[in-house]
LUMMARBA-464710 format. One record per residue (C-alpha): x, y, z; residue number from 1. Coordinates in steps of 0.2 Angstrom, whole numbers, plus 5000, padded with zeros to 4 digits. Layout:
N
rec xx=X | yy=Y | zz=Z | i=NUM $
...
END
This chain:
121
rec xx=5527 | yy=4895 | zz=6009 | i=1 $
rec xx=5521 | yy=4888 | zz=6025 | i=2 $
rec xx=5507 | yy=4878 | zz=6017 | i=3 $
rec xx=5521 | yy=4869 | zz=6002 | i=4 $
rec xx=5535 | yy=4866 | zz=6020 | i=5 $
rec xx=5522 | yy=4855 | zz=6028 | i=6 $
rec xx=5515 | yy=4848 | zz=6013 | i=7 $
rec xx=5534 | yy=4843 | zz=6008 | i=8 $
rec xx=5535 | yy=4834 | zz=6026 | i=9 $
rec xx=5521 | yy=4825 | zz=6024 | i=10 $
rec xx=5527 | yy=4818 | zz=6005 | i=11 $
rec xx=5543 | yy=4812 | zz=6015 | i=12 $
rec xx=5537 | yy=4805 | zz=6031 | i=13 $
rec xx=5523 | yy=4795 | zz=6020 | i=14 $
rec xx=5539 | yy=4790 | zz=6007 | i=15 $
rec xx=5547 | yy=4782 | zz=6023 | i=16 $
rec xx=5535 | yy=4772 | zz=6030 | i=17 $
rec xx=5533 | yy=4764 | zz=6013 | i=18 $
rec xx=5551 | yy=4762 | zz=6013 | i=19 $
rec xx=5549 | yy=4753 | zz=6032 | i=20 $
rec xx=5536 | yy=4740 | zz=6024 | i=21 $
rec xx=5540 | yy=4722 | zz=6019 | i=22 $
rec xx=5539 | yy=4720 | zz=5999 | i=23 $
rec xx=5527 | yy=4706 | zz=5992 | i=24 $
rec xx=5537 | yy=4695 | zz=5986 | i=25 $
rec xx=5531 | yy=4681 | zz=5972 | i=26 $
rec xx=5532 | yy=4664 | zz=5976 | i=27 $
rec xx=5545 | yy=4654 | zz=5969 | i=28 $
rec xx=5540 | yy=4638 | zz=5970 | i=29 $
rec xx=5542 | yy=4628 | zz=5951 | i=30 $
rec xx=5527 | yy=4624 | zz=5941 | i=31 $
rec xx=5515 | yy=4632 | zz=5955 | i=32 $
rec xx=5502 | yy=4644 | zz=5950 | i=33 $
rec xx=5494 | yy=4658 | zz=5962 | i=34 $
rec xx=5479 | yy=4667 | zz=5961 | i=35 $
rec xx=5484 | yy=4685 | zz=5974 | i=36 $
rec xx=5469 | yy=4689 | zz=5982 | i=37 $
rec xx=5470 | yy=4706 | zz=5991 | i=38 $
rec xx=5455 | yy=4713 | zz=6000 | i=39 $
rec xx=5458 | yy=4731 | zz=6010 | i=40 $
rec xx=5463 | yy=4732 | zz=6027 | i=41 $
rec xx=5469 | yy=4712 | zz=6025 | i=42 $
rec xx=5487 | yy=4706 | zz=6021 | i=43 $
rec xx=5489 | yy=4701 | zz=6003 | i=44 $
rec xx=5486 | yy=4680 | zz=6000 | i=45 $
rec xx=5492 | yy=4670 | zz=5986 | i=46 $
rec xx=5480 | yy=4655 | zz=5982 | i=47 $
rec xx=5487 | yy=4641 | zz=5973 | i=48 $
rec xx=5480 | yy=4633 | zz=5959 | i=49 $
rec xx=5479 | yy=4614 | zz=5959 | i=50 $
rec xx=5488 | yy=4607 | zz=5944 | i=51 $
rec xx=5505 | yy=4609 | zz=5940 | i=52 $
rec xx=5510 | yy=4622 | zz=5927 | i=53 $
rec xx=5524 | yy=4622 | zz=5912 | i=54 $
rec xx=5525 | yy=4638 | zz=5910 | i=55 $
rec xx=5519 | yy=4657 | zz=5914 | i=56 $
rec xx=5508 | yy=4656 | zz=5900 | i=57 $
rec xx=5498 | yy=4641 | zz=5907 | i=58 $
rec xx=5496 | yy=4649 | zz=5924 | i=59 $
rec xx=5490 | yy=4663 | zz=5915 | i=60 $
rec xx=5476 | yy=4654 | zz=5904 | i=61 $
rec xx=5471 | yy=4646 | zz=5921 | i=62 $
rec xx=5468 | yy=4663 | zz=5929 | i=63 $
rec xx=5460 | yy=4669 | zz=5913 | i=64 $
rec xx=5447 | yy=4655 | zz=5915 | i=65 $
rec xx=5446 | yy=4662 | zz=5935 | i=66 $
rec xx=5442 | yy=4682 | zz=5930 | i=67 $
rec xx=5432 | yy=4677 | zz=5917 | i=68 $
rec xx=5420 | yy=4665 | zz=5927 | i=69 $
rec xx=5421 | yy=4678 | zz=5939 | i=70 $
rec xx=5418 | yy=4692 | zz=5929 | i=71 $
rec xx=5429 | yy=4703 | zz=5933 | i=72 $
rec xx=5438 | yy=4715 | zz=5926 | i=73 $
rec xx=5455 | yy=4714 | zz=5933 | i=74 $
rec xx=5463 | yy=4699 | zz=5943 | i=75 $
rec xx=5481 | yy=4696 | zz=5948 | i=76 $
rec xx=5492 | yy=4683 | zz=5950 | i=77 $
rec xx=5511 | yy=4674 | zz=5952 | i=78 $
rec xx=5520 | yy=4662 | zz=5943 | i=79 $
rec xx=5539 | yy=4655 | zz=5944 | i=80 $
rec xx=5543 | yy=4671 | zz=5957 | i=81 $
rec xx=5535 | yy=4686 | zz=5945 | i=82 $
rec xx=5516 | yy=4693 | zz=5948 | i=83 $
rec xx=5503 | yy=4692 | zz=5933 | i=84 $
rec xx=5491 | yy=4707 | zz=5930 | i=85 $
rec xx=5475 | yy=4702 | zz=5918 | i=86 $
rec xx=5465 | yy=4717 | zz=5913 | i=87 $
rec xx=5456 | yy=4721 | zz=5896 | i=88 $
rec xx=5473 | yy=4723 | zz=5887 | i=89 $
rec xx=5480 | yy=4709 | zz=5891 | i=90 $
rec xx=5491 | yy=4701 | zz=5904 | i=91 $
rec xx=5506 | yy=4708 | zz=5912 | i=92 $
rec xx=5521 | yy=4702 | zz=5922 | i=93 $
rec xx=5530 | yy=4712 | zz=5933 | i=94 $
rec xx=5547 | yy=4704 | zz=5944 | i=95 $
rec xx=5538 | yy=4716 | zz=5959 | i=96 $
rec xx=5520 | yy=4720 | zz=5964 | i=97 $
rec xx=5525 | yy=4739 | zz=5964 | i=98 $
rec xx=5536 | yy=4737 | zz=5949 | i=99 $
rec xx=5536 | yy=4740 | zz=5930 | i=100 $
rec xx=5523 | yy=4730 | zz=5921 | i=101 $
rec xx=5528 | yy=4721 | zz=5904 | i=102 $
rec xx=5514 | yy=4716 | zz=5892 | i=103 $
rec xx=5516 | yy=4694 | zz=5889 | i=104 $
rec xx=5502 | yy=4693 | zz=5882 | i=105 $
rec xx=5489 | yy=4704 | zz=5871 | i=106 $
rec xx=5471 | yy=4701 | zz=5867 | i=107 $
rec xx=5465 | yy=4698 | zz=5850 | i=108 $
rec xx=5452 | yy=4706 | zz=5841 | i=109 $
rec xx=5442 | yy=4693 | zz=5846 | i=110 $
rec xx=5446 | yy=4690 | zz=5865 | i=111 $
rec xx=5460 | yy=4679 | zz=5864 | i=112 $
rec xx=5477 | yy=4682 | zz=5871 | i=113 $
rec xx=5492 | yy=4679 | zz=5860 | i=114 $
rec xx=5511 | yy=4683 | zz=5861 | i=115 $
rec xx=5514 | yy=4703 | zz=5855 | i=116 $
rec xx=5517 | yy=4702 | zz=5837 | i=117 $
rec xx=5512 | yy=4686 | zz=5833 | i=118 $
rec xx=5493 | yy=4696 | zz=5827 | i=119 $
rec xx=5496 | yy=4706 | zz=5809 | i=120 $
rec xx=5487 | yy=4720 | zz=5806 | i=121 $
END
């Protein structure tokens, strides 16, 4: 009983020093697109991408271009005040970094991305 008293404690106290931490907030700046760099022990930095961008879905086939010359398997990003998550899947967008993920684009059999429904199977 001991052992699950402190384990509890510890749960809360690491809850609350979450809670005392600054969200990463998007940034909001129109037709701007970011690349969000964040390397361990450094605060999180948005890159922006020269070029002026219509839409989320540019932004998106921009950092496509970036994780793909890079090689990576997952790269991040923000566009119009929301984050952008590329992985294998597809690319999700998200209002906060820590919040729920909705897919905006899927890959195709093929590699492409493509709205959600527009591929018949």
């Amino acid at each position: 009983m001991h052992a699950a008293l402190k384990l509890g404690l510890a749960a809360a106290s690491a809850l609350m020093l979450s809670a005392c931490q600054p969200e990463l907030e998007a940034p909001r700046v129109r037709g701007a697109c970011y690349h969000l760099v964040t390397k361990e022990g450094q605060e999180p930095r948005f890159n922006r991408l020269p070029g002026n961008y219509q839409s989320l879905e540019y932004c998106a086939a921009a950092l496509e271009v970036i994780r793909r010359r890079g090689g990576r398997a997952e790269i991040n990003g923000a566009y119009g005040g929301q984050f952008l998550f590329h992985n294998k899947r597809g690319i999700m967008v998200a209002q906060r970094y820590n919040g729920m993920r909705y897919m905006a684009l899927v890959r195709t059999g093929d590699g492409r991305l493509a709205m959600p429904g527009a591929i018949r199977q």
